[in-house]
C-alpha positions in Angstrom: -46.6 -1.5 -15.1 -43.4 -3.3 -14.9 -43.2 -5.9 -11.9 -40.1 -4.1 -9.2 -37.0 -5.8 -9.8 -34.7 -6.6 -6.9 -31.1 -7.1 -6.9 -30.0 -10.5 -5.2 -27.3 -10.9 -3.2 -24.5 -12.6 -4.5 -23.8 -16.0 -3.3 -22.2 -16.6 -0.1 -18.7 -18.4 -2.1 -19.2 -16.0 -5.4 -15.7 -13.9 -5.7 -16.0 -11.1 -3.9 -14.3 -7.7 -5.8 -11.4 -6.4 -3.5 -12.3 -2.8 -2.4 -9.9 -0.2 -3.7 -8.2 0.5 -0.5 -7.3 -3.0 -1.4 -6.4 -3.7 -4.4 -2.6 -3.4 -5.2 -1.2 -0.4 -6.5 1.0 -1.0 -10.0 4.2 0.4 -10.5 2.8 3.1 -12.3 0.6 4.4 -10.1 2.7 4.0 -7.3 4.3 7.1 -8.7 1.1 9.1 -9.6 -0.3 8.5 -6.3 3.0 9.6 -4.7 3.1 12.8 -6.4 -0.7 13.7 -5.8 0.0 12.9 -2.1 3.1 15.2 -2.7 0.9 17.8 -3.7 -1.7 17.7 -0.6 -1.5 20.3 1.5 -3.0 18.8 4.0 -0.2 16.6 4.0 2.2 18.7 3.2 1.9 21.6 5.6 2.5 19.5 9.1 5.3 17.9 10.4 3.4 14.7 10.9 2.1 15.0 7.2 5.8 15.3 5.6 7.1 12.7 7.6 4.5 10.4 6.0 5.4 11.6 2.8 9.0 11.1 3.5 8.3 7.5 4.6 6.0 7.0 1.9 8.6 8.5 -0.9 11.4 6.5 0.7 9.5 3.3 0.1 8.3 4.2 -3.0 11.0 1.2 -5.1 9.7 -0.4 -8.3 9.7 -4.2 -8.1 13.9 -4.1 -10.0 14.9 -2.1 -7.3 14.0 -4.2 -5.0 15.7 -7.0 -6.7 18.8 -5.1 -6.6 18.5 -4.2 -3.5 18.4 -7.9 -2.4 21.1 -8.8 -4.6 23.0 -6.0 -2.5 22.6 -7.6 1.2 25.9 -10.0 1.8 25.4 -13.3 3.3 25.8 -12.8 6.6 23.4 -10.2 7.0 20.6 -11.5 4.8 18.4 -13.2 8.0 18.9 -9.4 10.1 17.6 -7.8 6.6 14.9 -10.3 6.1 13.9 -10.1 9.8 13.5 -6.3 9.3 11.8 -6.2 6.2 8.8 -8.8 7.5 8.8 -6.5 10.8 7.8 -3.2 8.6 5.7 -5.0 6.1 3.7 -5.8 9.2 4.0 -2.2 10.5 2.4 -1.1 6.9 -0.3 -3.9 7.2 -1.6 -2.5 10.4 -1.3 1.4 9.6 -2.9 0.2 6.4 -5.6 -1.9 8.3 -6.2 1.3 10.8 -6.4 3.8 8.0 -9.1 1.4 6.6 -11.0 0.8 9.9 -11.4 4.7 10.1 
């Protein structure tokens, strides 16, 4: 009989892999999880769920668009724009962080 083999934990300063609620989503898959959200009916068939997907859809710019965007905002109203970009990137990081704690 073989000896039991047991699995030891990785050091405490080994990399640790980012869970997928996590990881970044690509440009590409940005759109595929968009359109299977699109699809949910769960999501789809309440008001609450297709405001979400509304939200979601409307946020939904690749990376160049961005750019362009930025390129857009004149001078003078760059610092508002910045101030209320950083103020819904943190909005996203805590519905992200309480969709996660759930």
């Amino acid at each position: 009989a073989r000896p039991a083999v047991h699995a030891r934990p990785a050091p405490p300063d080994a990399p640790q892999r980012p869970d997928a609620a996590q990881r970044p989503v690509g440009p590409v898959q940005v759109r595929d999880v968009l359109f299977r959200l699109m699809k949910d009916p769960a999501l789809r068939h309440t008001d609450p769920g297709r405001e979400l997907l509304r939200v979601l859809n409307a946020q939904a710019l690749a990376a160049d668009d961005w750019t362009g965007l930025a390129s857009a905002v004149p001078s003078h109203a760059r610092e508002a724009v910045a101030g209320l970009a950083r103020q819904s990137a943190m909005a996203w990081e805590r519905f992200a962080s309480a969709l996660d704690a759930d």
